[in-house]
C-alpha angles and dihedrals in degrees: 000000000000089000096048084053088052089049095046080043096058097041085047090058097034088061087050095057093045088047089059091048106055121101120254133231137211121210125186153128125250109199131185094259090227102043098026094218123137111269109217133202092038114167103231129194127173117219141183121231093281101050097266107149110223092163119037137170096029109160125198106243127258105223116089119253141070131312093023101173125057120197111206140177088047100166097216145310128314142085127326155174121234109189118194128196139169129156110263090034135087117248110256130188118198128186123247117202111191120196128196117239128181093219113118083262125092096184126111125204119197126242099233134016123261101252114197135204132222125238115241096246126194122236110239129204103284110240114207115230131175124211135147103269111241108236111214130357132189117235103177118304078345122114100194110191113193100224076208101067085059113085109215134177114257099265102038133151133236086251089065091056098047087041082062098051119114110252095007131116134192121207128177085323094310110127110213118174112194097335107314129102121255106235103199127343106228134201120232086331100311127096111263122214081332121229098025115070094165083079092066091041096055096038117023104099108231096221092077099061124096101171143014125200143202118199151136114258129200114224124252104255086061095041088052096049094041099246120169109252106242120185137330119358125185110280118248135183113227118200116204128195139238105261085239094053092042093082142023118038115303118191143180147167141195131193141180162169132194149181113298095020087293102153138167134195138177151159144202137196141166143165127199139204138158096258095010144077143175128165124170125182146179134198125178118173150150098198100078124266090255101049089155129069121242133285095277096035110270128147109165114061101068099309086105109081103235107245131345120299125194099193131168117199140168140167151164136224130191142185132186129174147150133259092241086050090237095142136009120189117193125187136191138176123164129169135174135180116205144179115212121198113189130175107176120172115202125205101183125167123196112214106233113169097219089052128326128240120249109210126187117192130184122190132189114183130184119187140167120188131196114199133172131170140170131190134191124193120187128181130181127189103176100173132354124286087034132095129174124190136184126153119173131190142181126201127194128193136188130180139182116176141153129180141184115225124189116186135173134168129212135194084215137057108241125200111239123203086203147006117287094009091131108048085036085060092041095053093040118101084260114028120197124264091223082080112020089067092064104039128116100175143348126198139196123201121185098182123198107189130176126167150139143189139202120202125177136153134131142214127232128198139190124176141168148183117262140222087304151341113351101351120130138185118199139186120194137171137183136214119183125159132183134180121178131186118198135183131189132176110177126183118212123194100172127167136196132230137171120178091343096305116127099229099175150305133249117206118185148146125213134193119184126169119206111200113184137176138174144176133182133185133185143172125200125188124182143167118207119197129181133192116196148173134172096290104029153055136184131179130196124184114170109179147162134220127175114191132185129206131199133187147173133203127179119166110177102195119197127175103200131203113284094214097032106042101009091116093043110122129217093264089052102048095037086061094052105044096138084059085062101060096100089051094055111129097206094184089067098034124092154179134198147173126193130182122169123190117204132194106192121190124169145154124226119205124185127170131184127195105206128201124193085345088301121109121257112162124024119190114191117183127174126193109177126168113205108193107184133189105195114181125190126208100189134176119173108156103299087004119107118147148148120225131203125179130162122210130193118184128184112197128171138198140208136179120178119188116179126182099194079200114043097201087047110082092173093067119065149133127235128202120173127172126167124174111206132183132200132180133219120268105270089226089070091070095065112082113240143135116220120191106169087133113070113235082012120107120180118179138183143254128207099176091064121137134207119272130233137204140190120185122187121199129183137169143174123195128177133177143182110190097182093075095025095256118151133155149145149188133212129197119185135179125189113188115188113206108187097358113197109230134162118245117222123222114190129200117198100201107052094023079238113164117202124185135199123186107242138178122234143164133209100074112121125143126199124182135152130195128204121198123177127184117195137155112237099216142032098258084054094225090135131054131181109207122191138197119185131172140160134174132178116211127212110198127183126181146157119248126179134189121211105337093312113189085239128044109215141237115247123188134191137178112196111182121189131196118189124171127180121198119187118175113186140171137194150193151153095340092320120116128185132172148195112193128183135175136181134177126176126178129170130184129202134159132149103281102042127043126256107292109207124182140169134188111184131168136174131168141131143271140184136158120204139184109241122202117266080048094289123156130193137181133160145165135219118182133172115227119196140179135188141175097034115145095234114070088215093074117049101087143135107236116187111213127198129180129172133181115200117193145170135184146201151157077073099303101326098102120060126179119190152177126200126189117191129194087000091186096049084234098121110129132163113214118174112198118199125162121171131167085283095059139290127275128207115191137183137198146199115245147183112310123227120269152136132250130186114202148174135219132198138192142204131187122172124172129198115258116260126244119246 
């Protein structure tokens, strides 16, 4: 026993001696002492009491957050100096006081963060240079993007000036930079009507930007506590503003009035302060939200908003915070109304082996929306090491909508002179024989819909700083409730043909009410420890949630009387529902009631690899363990059951980041890899027909297993931004174990579809895409931009021919192929551009033929300062398609926009015109194929017109102090 004490004794010892002579590091934050935000590129050296560096060279760290400087190689404990300079800024000294501490760290925070003051400077007599203006530069993990290097027409939006910027895409409001998704777009470092970038896109004037940047931001809770940032954080996009328009009320305003009532109105306002502020804005308008095509040109594909929209929409933000940092309150509350007019034409064909169908569908849809939501975020921070969140929000919904549908399958594929020619003859008192012998059905829907919803929940935080250093312990917990009411009253005329030959008709109304609600709750706690040395880093976080769901699901179903109650409206029905009661389909009509208890346990590893205190190389791992209890209340006509099923899913998770170069943050590897499961609905165990849909069938499918999937993602980007070099490449794989499909069943005779959920397995994608941005000569005026993807698609389902013992198996490979090429130069106000785009896909598999189409562009567009302060840009592109089915689309449309502006009271007034879609060519076409058949589909979109506006604005700055 004595020698096992002398052995505890000496590793005890032992520990001690390696303890003391471990280096110690200094982390901290150094802030500008008015605004309170981080100050970046200081100049630190540690000292001891008599001015003898021991630590020299030391930089604040570019990258946003807090701490954001790290002192390392400090020999042991004691007294010292940090200095801290930077030009602007006066010199400070502040004393460090290191204390030794037998824990397993050997890191040391400081109390309060280093504030620093800036020098009285004297303005001196402004020279006027002229050089070209570089357009982006890297500063650490920061992308900064000068707002002044980007040539815009006078009235443009934030979203032309982030449409501009090298390696970034905007999509239908989404923000991607090379590659990867923009989390949230930010204002001056702080969230902006959070959750809904697309506000700051459409209103946010882009004269008032300097800089944009791209970078990974901690989140709020770490940056509170003063946790070291490690690894990859969610992306987001930080607008900063022009020093003139940070402080002090800006203002403007832009109306306008076109050709064809087209008209457009908004307004913007904002007011800054240090630690406030406050932005309201209105926009009212009948010409679409997205009235430009994308970064690289395109307009098909999904750029074109589908239909006309007259919307009217406001909000207001606000922020409002303290200098220490000690609490931050953030607002929001946006609403919009708006009318949607949409006209779409389907040409759609089934693969059979034995023959295809041939379907032809035409949609008019009317819909006004009402929408409100508010938002509240709060965070306290009382002291430090503490941190408390809770951020409730409320949404509200209305919608009122009806449509007219027209529908017809073939056996054969027709020829058409116009859209539309064939349904407009079927539906005609004679319709022609050129159709009607190779019809099977044709089918008429008048639809009357009303319905709201009402969501609301909140999330509450609470964190704090554990035993030492960066560990952390949190509690969180989550409230969200929804309740929808939906009503439908839909109108079939459908009639029967087989050979041309007229076999019967089918006339009936249906009203059917859909009342849903829903409530979850959860609780998470975790404890996150790290252990760290120079080189190393490692982060555990073992936790627990259990989390409960509730829902509620009540579909009353009645198929009226064609002749007695065929011209009732929703309101009508919907107040004389006892009086339904005869008309009840209980075979359609169900109730149901799910709850689903989950225990979730789960580690989190993470491991860094540091070099010269920069990241080199960043492990995530992931192990969670998700143990479900669902159970089913279900009532559907004699049924009348009660289901129980347990899950147990095990999905990791696993994120790789590698700098080959630990000082370069421009050059880095990216390896993702996630494994997910699902289950099949637990209704689907329950054996029922529902036919609600006329000449629509869906069964179901007790023997159905659970799906798997296992998605692959890599990337390699690399910069220099010396020369204006950037580009990146992109690999992924998706593998479908057990995907569920539905298995189509087709009847001949009637045109009757019946589906069935199956599982299959086969279906896998892979695709890569590869972008570069680089300038073409030394004084950096051009630049060739590229955008190239490419994906091949392996599809597997199950078709099925009048009512055939077997379903069988169908297979497609569809492979696609796009490239953009956009080719610009600037300078000195001038812009010119060459754009280009090409997409190719083909499909083939063994029961259809080879499907090959193209879509392909290319144009021109330039913008120019005119003398009297006129300014003038405009686009022209060609858009092209080939190899659709239907002969109607495959066209060559010319399209042709201008703005025209001039300005004066030194830039404050702005007048405008605008022409879009000059030519009337303008057309939205969407292309899909998959292993069941292939859809064409066309919309309605914006009309040509022209608009004359006005903008004003308005800056006024605080006055300044003597």
């Amino acid at each position: 026993m004595k020698k096992y004490r002398i052995a505890f004794l000496f590793a005890l010892c032992s520990s001690t001696v390696s303890a003391q002579q471990t280096p110690y590091q200094l982390w901290g934050a150094v802030r500008d002492a008015f605004t309170r935000e981080s100050i970046r590129d200081v100049h630190l050296t540690l000292m001891t009491p008599d001015s003898v560096e021991i630590v020299k060279d030391v930089s604040v760290g570019s990258t946003p957050g807090s701490p954001n400087f790290t002192v390392t190689d400090i020999p042991g404990s004691g007294t010292y100096i940090l200095r801290c300079e930077k030009e602007g800024y006066t010199t400070i000294d502040t004393p460090v006081k290191l204390k030794y501490s037998r824990l397993r760290q050997t890191r040391v925070f400081l109390d309060k963060d280093i504030l620093m003051t800036k020098e009285m400077t004297r303005k001196l007599k402004e020279v006027e240079v002229k050089a070209t203006l570089v357009k982006m530069v890297m500063k650490g993990d920061t992308m900064v993007y000068n707002a002044a290097a980007f040539q815009l027409a006078q009235g443009s939006m934030l979203d032309e000036l982030v449409r501009q910027l090298p390696g970034v895409r905007l999509e239908n409001g989404q923000i991607t930079v090379n590659g990867r998704f923009v989390s949230s777009l930010m204002l001056n470092g702080e969230d902006f009507f959070k959750g809904n970038p697309k506000i700051a896109l459409d209103n946010l004037p882009a004269y008032m930007v300097d800089k944009v940047k791209v970078y990974e931001r901690q989140n709020d809770r770490d940056r509170a506590l003063g946790i070291k940032k490690m690894g990859e954080e969610p992306l987001v996009m930080d607008v900063n503003l022009k020093k003139q328009y940070s402080i002090g009320w800006i203002a403007n305003a832009d109306a306008g009035y076109g050709t064809d009532d087209r008209y457009g109105a908004r307004f913007f306002g904002l007011r800054f302060s240090p630690q406030t502020r406050l932005s309201l804005y209105g926009n009212f308008n009948n010409i679409n939200d997205m009235r430009t095509s994308d970064t690289y040109g395109n307009w098909n594909g999904g750029s074109v908003p589908e239909g006309t929209t007259d919307r009217q929409s406001g909000g207001m933000d606000l922020l409002v915070k303290d200098k220490e940092g000690q609490y931050k309150l953030t607002g929001t509350l946006t609403a919009y109304h708006q009318k949607e007019e949409k006209d779409m034409q389907r040409l759609s064909t089934t693969f059979f082996s034995n023959g295809d169908i041939y379907n032809r569908t035409s949609n008019s849809f009317r819909n006004r929306q009402w929408y409100i939501n508010p938002y509240i975020d709060l965070q306290l921070t009382p002291k430090k090491g503490l941190f408390f969140r809770i951020n409730p929000y409320a949404r509200y919904q209305n919608n009122q909508g009806n449509a007219l549908t027209r529908s017809a399958d073939f056996t054969e594929n027709i020829y058409e002179h116009y859209k539309g020619e064939a349904l407009d003859s079927l539906f005609a008192p004679n319709a022609s024989e050129v159709y009607t012998r190779i019809l099977v059905n044709r089918l008429m829907n008048s639809q009357e819909s009303k319905a709201y919803q009402f969501s609301t929940g909140s999330s509450i935080e609470l964190s704090t700083k554990g035993v030492t250093g960066n560990d952390r312990f949190t509690i969180r917990g989550n409230y969200n409730y929804n309740k929808n009411r939906n009503r439908d009253l839909q109108r079939y005329d459908a009639s029967y043909w087989n050979h041309g030959s007229h076999t019967g008709n089918q006339r009936t109304a249906q009203y059917g009410e859909n009342h849903y609600k829903n409530a979850y709750y959860d609780l998470l706690g975790e404890y996150s420890l790290e252990l760290a040395n120079k080189n190393m880093v490692w982060r555990i976080t073992p936790g627990y949630m259990i989390d409960y769901a509730y829902q509620n699901t009540s579909r009353p179903f009645y198929t009226l009387d064609a002749n007695g109650m065929w011209e009732y409206d929703v309101d009508q029905l919907s107040s004389m529902k006892d009086g339904l009661t005869q008309y009840i389909d209980l075979q359609n009509s169900f109730y149901s009631t799910r709850r689903t208890w989950a225990h979730n346990a789960f580690v989190n590893l993470q491991y860094s690899i540091l070099e010269n205190n920069n990241e080199k190389l960043w492990l995530y791992v992931r192990f969670p363990m998700r143990m479900a209890t669902e159970k089913l209340d279900y009532q559907r006509e004699r049924t009348d059951t009660l289901l129980r099923r347990h899950l147990n899913f095990f999905e990791p998770d696993l994120k790789l980041k590698y700098y080959p170069k630990a000082e370069n943050r421009d050059i880095f590897f990216i390896l993702n890899y996630r494994l997910t499961h699902s289950a099949p609905d637990l209704s689907y165990n329950i054996n029922y027909r529902d036919d609600a849909t006329p000449l629509v069938v869906r069964l179901t499918n007790p023997g159905l297993k659970n799906a798997h999937n296992h998605n692959l993602y890599t990337s390699y980007n690399w910069g220099d931004w010396k020369k204006q070099r950037f580009f990146y490449t992109a690999l992924y794989y998706n593998l479908r174990l057990n995907a569920l499909a539905q298995s189509l069943t087709y009847d001949r005779m009637t045109g009757i579809r019946t589906y069935r959920p199956e599982n299959v397995n086969g279906n896998w994608n892979i695709g890569g895409t590869f972008s570069t941005t680089t300038a073409l000569d030394k004084e950096k005026l051009f630049t060739l931009v590229t955008y190239t993807n490419w994906g091949y698609n392996h599809s597997v389902d199950f078709l099925n021919l009048d009512d055939a013992e077997h379903s069988i198996r169908n297979t497609v490979n569809n492979t696609t192929l796009g490239e953009s090429l956009n080719c610009e130069f600037r300078k000195n106000g001038y812009f010119a551009g060459l754009r280009g785009n090409f997409n190719w896909s083909r499909a083939k598999g063994a029961n259809i033929r080879t499907i090959e189409s193209y879509n392909y562009s290319y144009g021109i567009t330039g913008k120019a300062p005119l003398p009297w302060n006129l300014e003038v840009s405009a686009d022209l592109m060609m858009y092209s398609r080939r190899g659709y089915e239907s002969n109607l689309l495959n066209t060559d449309e010319l399209v042709c926009n201008m703005h025209l502006s001039k300005s004066v009271l030194r830039g404050n007034l702005v007048f405008m015109i605008d022409g879009f879609d000059l030519f009337k060519q303008l057309s939205n076409v969407r292309y899909n194929v998959n292993a069941q058949g292939q859809t064409e589909t066309y919309y309605n979109v914006m009309p040509r017109y022209f608009m004359f506006h006005v903008m004003y604005k308005l800056n006024r700055e605080p006055k300044k102090k003597n």
